[in-house]
N, C-alpha and C positions, 0 to 999 in steps of 0.2 A: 376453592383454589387459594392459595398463602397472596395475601393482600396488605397494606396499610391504607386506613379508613381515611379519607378527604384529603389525599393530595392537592387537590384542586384550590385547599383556600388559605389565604393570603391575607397575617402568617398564620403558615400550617399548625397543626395540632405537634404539641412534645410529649404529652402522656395520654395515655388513652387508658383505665379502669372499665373493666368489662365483668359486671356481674351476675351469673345466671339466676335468674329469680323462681321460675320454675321451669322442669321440664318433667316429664313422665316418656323420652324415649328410649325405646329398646338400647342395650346394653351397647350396642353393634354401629347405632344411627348417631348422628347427631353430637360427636365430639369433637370440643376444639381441641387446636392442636396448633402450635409457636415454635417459630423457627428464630433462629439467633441472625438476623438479617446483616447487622454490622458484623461479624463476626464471618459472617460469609463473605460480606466485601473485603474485608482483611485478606482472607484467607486466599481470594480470589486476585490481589495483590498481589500476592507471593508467589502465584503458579502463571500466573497470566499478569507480567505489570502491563502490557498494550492495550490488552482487553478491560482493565479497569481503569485505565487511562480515558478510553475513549467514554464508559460508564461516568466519566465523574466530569468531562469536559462537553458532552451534546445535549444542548438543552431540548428539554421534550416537554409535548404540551397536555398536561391534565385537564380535565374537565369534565364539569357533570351538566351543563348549558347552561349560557348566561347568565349571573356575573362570576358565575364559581370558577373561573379559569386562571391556571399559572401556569407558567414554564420553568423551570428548573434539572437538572441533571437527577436521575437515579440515585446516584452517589453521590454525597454529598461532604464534604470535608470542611475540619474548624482550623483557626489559626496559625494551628500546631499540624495540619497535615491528618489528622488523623478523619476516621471517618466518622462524622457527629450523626448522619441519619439516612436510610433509604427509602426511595419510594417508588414501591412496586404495586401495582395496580390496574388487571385486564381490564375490568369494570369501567376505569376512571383515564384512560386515553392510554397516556404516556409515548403519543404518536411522538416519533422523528420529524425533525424538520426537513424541508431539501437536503440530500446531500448526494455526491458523486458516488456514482455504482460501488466503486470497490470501499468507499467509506461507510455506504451506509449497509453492505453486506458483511462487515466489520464490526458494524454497530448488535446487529442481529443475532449474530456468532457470538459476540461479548453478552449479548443479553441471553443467549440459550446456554452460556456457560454458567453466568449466575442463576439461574433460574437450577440447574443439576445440582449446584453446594445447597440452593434451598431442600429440593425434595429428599436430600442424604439424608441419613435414617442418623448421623450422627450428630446432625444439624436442628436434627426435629425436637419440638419438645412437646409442642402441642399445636390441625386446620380444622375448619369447619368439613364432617362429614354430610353427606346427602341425606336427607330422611324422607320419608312420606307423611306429608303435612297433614293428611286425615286422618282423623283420631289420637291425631299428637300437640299435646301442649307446650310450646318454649317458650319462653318470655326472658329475654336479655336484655337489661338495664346498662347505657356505657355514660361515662363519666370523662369529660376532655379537660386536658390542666397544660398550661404553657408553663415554660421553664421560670419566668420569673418568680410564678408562683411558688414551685417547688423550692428555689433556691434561698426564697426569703422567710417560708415558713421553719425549712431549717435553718436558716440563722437564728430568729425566733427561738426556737428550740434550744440549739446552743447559746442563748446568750440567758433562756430561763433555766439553762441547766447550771451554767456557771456560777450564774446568782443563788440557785438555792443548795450549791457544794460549799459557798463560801456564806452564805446563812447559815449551815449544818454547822459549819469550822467556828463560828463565832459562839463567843458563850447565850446559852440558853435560859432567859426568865426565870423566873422561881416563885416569883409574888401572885400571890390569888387573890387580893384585896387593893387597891387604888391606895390607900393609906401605907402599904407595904412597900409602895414606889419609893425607888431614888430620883433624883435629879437626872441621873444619867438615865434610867429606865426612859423616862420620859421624851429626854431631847431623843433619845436611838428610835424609838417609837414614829416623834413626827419628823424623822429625815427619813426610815423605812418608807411611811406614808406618804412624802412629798414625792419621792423617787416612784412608788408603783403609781401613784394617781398621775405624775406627767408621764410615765409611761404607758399608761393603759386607760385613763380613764375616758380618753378621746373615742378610745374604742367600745370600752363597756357602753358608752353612751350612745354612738350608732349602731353598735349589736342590738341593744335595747328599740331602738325605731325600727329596724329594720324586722325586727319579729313581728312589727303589728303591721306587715304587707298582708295582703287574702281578703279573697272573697268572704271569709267566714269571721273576717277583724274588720266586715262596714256596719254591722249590726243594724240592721234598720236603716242607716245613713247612705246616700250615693255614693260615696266614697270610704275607704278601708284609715284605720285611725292611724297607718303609717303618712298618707294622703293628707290628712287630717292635721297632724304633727306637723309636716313641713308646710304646709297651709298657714296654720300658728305660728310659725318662726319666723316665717316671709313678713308676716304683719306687726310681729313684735319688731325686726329689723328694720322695716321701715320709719 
């Protein structure tokens, strides 16, 4: 059934990467399949605003059992009105709370309304089919990432893109020999290198620790040489 993975925790998931790593089911069993869920609450806006009214204003209770529990609406909307995420979920509660007969028969009418723009065939893009788990291998790998993540890595991105548009634009070297240097080669040289080392050299340096984590980096020792490393630092700082 068309789900979103761990409503329940707090704060929720914003990307969720799902990679199949192997499967050998029949052609028939066993495919996913994605529906445009904001796009449905949109949609469901436009033909029904009561019913996505009440979707975005009764809070409901997720849960997978203690501590994993929150309450939050279905629908969910950002500053601007528009709708930032849903969360639809048999598996994971999304119980109503009390409410008066004809509100919360309201509620359920609203919720069977969106749940029909899910299963539309123009809405689908790819659910999970049933399969017979004897003699069938699947193995699905998923990968969860919050927004700030995403947002700052593409900053990152554009700000390494900007930099090496206006590298391209500036003139390019020519000298093959240290003797062949100008004056100016040089100073451009250690202001490129001052500028990448305060921007990245903090990091090349705890990428660098952070690779000797593992079982397979204690070599003989109780502890792994990223262990080890911040062991050394503590005692050098003191």
């Amino acid at each position: 059934a068309f789900h979103v993975d761990n409503p329940y925790r707090e704060p929720c998931i914003d990307y969720q990467l799902l990679h199949c790593v192997e499967s050998n089911c029949p052609e028939d069993e066993g495919i996913n399949r994605f529906v445009d869920a904001v796009g449905c609450a949109e949609r469901l806006r436009d033909i029904d605003p009561e019913a996505f009214e009440i979707l975005c204003t009764v809070p409901v209770k997720w849960e997978i059992g203690f501590p994993h529990i929150s309450v939050c609406p279905i629908i969910q909307l950002d500053h601007n009105n528009l709708v930032r995420r849903v969360f639809f979920s048999p598996k994971s509660g999304g119980y109503a709370p009390p409410l008066d007969t004809d509100k919360l028969q309201n509620f359920y009418e609203a919720k069977r309304k969106l749940v029909a723009l899910f299963e539309s065939d123009e809405n689908v893009y790819s659910t999970n089919f049933a399969f017979n788990p004897v003699g069938v291998s699947r193995h699905l790998e998923g990968l969860n990432i919050d927004h700030d993540t995403v947002t700052k890595s593409m900053w990152n991105y554009r700000q390494q893109a900007n930099q090496e548009n206006d590298s391209e634009k500036s003139e390019q070297p020519t000298w093959t020999k240290l003797t062949e240097c100008t004056v100016e080669d040089v100073q451009t040289m250690g202001k490129l290198y001052s500028e990448d080392a305060a921007r990245n050299q903090a990091n090349r340096a705890l990428n660098l620790l952070r690779s000797q984590k593992g079982e397979h980096l204690k070599l003989g020792a109780p502890i792994d040489l990223y262990t080890h490393g911040l062991q050394t630092a503590s005692r050098a700082h003191d």
